[in-house]
C-alpha positions as a printed NumPy array, in Angstrom:
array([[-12.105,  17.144, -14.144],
       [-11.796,  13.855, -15.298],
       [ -8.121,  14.217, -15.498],
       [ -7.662,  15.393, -11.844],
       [-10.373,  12.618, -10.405],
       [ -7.994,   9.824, -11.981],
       [ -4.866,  11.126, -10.975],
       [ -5.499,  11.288,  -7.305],
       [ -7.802,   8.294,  -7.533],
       [ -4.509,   6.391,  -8.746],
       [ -2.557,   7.871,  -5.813],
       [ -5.471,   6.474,  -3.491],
       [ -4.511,   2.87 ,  -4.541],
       [ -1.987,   2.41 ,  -2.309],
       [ -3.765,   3.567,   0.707],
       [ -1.654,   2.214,   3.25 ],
       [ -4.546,   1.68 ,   6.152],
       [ -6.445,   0.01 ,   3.403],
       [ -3.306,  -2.08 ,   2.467],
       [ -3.226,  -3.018,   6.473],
       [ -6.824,  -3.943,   6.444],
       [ -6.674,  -6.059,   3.003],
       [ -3.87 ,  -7.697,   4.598],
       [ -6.126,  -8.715,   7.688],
       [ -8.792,  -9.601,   6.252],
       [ -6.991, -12.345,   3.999],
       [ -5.226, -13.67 ,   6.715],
       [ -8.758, -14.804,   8.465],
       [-10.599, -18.122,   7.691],
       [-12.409, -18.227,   4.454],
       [-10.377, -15.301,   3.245],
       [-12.19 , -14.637,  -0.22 ],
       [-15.891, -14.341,   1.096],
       [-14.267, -12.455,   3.91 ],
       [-12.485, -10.109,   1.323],
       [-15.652,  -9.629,  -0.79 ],
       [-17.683,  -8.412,   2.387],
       [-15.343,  -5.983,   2.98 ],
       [-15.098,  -4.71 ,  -0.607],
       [-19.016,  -4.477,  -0.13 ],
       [-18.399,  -2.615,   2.393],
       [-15.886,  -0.101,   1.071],
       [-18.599,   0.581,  -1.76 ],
       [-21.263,   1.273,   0.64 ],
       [-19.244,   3.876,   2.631],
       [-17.474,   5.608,  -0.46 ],
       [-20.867,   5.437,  -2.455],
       [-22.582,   7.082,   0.189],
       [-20.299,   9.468,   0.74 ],
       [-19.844,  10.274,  -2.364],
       [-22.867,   9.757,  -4.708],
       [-25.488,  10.839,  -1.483],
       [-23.666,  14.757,  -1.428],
       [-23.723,  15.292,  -5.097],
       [-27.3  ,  14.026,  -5.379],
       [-28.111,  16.913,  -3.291],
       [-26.371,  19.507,  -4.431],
       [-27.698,  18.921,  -8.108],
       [-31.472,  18.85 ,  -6.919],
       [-30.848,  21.704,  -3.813],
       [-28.051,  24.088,  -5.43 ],
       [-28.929,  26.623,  -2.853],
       [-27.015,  24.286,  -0.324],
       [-23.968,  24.945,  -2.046],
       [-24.362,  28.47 ,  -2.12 ],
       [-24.746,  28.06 ,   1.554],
       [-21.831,  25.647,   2.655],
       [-19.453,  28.05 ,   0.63 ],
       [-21.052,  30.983,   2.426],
       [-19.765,  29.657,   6.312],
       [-16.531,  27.646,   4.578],
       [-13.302,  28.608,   5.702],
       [-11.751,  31.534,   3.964],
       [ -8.407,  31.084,   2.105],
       [ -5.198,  31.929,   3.328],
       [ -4.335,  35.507,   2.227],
       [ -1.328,  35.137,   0.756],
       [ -2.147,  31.809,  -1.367],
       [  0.009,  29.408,   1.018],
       [ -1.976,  26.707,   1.584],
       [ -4.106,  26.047,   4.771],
       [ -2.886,  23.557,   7.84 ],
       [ -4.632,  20.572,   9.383],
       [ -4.07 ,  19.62 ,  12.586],
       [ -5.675,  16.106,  12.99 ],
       [ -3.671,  14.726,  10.053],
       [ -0.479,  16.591,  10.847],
       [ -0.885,  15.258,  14.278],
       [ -1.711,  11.587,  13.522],
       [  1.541,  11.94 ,  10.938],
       [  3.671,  12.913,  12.993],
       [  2.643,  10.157,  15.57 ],
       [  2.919,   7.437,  12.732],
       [  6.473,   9.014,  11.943],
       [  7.316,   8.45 ,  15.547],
       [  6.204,   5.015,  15.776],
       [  8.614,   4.075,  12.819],
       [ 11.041,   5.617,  14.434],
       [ 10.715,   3.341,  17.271],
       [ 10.69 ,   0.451,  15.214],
       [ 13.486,   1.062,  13.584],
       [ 15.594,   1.535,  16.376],
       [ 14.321,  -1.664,  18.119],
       [ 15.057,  -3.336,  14.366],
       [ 19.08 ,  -2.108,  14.329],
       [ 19.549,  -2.995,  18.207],
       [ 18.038,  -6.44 ,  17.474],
       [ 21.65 ,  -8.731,  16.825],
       [ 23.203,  -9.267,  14.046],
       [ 23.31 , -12.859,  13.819],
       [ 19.496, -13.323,  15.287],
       [ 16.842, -14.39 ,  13.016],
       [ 13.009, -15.674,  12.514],
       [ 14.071, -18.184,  10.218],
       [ 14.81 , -21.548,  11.771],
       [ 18.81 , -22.862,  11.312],
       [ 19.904, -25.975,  11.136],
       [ 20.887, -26.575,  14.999],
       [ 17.112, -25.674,  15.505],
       [ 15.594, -28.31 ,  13.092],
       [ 17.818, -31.066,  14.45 ],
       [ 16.253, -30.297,  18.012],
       [ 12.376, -30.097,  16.331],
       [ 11.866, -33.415,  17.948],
       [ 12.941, -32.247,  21.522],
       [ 10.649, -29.363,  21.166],
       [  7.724, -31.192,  19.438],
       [  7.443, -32.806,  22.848],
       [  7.645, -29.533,  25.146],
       [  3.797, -27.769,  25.524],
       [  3.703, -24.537,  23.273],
       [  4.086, -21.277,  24.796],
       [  0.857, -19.483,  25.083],
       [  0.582, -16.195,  22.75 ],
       [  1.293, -13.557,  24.976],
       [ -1.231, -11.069,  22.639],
       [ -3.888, -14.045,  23.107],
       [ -3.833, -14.427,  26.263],
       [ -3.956, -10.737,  27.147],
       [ -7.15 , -10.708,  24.951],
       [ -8.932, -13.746,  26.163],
       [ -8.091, -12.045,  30.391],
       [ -9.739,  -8.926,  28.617],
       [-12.645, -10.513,  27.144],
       [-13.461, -13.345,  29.97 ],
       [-16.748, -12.458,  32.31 ],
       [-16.9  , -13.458,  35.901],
       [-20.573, -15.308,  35.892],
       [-23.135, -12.92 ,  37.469],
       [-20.522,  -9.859,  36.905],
       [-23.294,  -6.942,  36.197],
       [-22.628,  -3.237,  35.284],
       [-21.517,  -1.514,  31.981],
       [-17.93 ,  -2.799,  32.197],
       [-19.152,  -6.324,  32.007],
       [-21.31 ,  -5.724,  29.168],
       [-18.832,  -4.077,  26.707],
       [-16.555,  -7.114,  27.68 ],
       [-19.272,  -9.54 ,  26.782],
       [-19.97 ,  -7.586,  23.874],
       [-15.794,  -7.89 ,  23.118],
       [-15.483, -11.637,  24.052],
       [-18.393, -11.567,  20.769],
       [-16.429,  -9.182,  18.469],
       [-13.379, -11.63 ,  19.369],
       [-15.352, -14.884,  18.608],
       [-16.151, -13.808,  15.623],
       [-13.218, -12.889,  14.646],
       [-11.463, -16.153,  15.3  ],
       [-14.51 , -17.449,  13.711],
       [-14.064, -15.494,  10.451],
       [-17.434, -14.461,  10.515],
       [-18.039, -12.227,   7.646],
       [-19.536,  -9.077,   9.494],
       [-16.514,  -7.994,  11.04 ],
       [-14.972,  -7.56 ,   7.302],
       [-18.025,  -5.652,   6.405],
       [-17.769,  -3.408,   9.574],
       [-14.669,  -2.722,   8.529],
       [-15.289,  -1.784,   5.077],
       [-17.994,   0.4  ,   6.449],
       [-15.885,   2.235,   9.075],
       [-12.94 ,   3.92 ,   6.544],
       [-12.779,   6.586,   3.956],
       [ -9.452,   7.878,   2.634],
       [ -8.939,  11.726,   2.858],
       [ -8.707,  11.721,  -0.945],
       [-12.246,  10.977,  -1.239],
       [-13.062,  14.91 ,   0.042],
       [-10.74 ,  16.296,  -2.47 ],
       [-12.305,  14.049,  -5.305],
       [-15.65 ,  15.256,  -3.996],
       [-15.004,  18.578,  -3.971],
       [-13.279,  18.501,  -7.79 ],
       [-16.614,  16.847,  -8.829],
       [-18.797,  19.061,  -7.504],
       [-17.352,  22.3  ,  -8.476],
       [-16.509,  20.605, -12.282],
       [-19.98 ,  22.46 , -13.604],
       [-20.813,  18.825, -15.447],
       [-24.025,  17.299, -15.807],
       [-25.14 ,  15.299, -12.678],
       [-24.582,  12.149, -15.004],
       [-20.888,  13.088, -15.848],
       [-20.161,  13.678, -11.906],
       [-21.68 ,  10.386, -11.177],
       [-19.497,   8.634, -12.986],
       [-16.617,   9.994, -12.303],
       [-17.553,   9.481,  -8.724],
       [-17.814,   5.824,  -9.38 ],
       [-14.898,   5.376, -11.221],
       [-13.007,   7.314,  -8.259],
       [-14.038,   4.471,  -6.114],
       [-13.965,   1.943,  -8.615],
       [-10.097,   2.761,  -9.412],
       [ -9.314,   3.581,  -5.576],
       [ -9.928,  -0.415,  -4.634],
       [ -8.348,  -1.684,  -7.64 ],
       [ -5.897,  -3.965,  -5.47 ],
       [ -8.993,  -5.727,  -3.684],
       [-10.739,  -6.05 ,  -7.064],
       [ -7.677,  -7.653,  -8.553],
       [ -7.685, -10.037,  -5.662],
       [-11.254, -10.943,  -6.101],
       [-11.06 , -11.546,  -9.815],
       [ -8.069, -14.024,  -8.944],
       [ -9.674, -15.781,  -6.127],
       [-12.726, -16.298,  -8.792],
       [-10.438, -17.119, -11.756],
       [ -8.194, -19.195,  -9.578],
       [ -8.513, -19.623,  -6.173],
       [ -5.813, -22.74 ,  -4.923],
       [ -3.486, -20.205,  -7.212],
       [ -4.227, -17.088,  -4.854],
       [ -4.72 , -18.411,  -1.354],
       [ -1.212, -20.16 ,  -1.81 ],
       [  0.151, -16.39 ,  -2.484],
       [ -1.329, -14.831,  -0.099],
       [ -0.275, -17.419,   2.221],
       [  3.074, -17.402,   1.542],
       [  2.934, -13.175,   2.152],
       [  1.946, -13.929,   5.346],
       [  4.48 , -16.28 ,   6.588],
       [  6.794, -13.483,   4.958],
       [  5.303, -11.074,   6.731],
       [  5.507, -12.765,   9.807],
       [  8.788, -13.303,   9.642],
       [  9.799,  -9.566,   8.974],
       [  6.909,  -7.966,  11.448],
       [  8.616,  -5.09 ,  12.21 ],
       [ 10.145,  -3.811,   9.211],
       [  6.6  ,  -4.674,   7.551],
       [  4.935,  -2.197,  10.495],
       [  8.149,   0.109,  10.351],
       [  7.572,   0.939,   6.271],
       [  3.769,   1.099,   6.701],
       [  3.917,   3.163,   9.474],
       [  6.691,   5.665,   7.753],
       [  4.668,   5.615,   4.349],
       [  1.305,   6.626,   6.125],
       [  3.217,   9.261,   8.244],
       [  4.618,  11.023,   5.39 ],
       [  1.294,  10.542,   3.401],
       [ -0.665,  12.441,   6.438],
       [  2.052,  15.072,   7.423],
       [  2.03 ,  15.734,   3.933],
       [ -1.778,  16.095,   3.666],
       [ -2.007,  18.114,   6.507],
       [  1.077,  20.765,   5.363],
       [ -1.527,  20.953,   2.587],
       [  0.886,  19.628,  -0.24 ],
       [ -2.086,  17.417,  -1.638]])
């Protein structure tokens, strides 16, 4: 068991939603108590779902006896069984690199992020032109803004955005811990189910439960032991990732988007 339960936990690490979401979650204001909140929150939901099911199998093993009574039967001849939803949102992913990478080859030759020398010579000329609005911004702030005395359900859920969007730009810490609470990798199930059909002690399949989740987020944990060991050191790098990133969006979104589209066609062919 324990053999299995590292093995995938190590192919867990680099989750690439969770490598999207660490990436967010740095770039807000006060990026390490942002990043901790969302570790906490990553524990809660994969401690829960974890921890919570073989709790109650140990103390109700009817349950288990039941759940494998109405389970899906295997396919007859071995082969192993299709899943729609993550074949489908592969495929999708798959298609959105695709587009990406054709917008990156018709995009010229000669055009780049990184300012040339022409364009620093004319910084002054610019300094003194306004700046262009963010296009993304200003979509969101139209989205969010309430007429005053608007009623009705619409204009609730957009005062309830324009407080999800404050907070955001705020860098309050909830939003990290929402989203640490609202994803599980598809791993987690198959770590589950090794553990609970292992036929250890409730101890042993406890902790290999937490050591699942405890080697899953290794790349946040290694960022919050640096940003406690040295945090000028760590901010600086991930700063510098971001203006990287920024500069090379789309391949960044192109690679992430092909990696987690062969990851989930994958999963759903049933190869993991």
């Amino acid at each position: 068991m324990w053999g299995s339960v590292v093995v995938l936990a190590l192919v867990t690490v680099p989750d690439p939603p969770r490598l999207l979401t660490t990436f967010l979650v740095t770039s807000r204001p006060r990026p390490g108590k942002n990043l901790l909140f969302y570790y906490l929150g990553c524990l809660v939901l994969n401690f829960w779902f974890l921890l919570v099911p073989l709790t109650v199998l140990h103390f109700l093993p009817s349950l288990g006896s039941l759940l494998q009574r109405y389970a899906p039967p295997p396919a007859a001849d071995g082969s192993p069984s299709l899943q729609p939803i993550p074949l489908a949102l592969g495929v999708l992913s798959l298609l959105i690199s695709a587009r990406l990478g054709m917008r990156i080859r018709r995009r010229p030759s000669g055009q780049s992020d990184v300012p040339s020398a022409a364009d620093t010579d004319s910084t002054d000329d610019a300094a003194e032109e306004p700046d262009k609005p963010n296009p993304i911004s200003t979509a969101l702030s139209r989205l969010v803004t309430v007429e005053e005395g608007a009623t009705g359900v619409v204009a609730a859920l957009r005062r309830l955005a324009a407080r999800v969007y404050g907070a955001w730009k705020e860098g309050s810490v909830w939003i990290s811990l929402f989203m640490g609470l609202s994803y599980s990798p598809l791993q987690a199930t198959a770590a589950l189910a090794i553990i609970a059909t292992s036929g250890t002690s409730i101890l042993t399949q406890l902790s290999a439960a937490i050591a699942f989740v405890a080697i899953m987020l290794a790349i946040v944990e290694v960022i919050l032991v640096g940003y406690f060991i040295a945090p000028v050191l760590v901010e600086a790098v991930l700063r510098s990732a971001h203006g990287w990133t920024q500069i090379h969006n789309l391949e960044v979104f192109a690679t992430i988007s092909a990696v987690s589209g062969v990851f989930l066609v994958a999963t759903g062919l049933g190869l993991f």
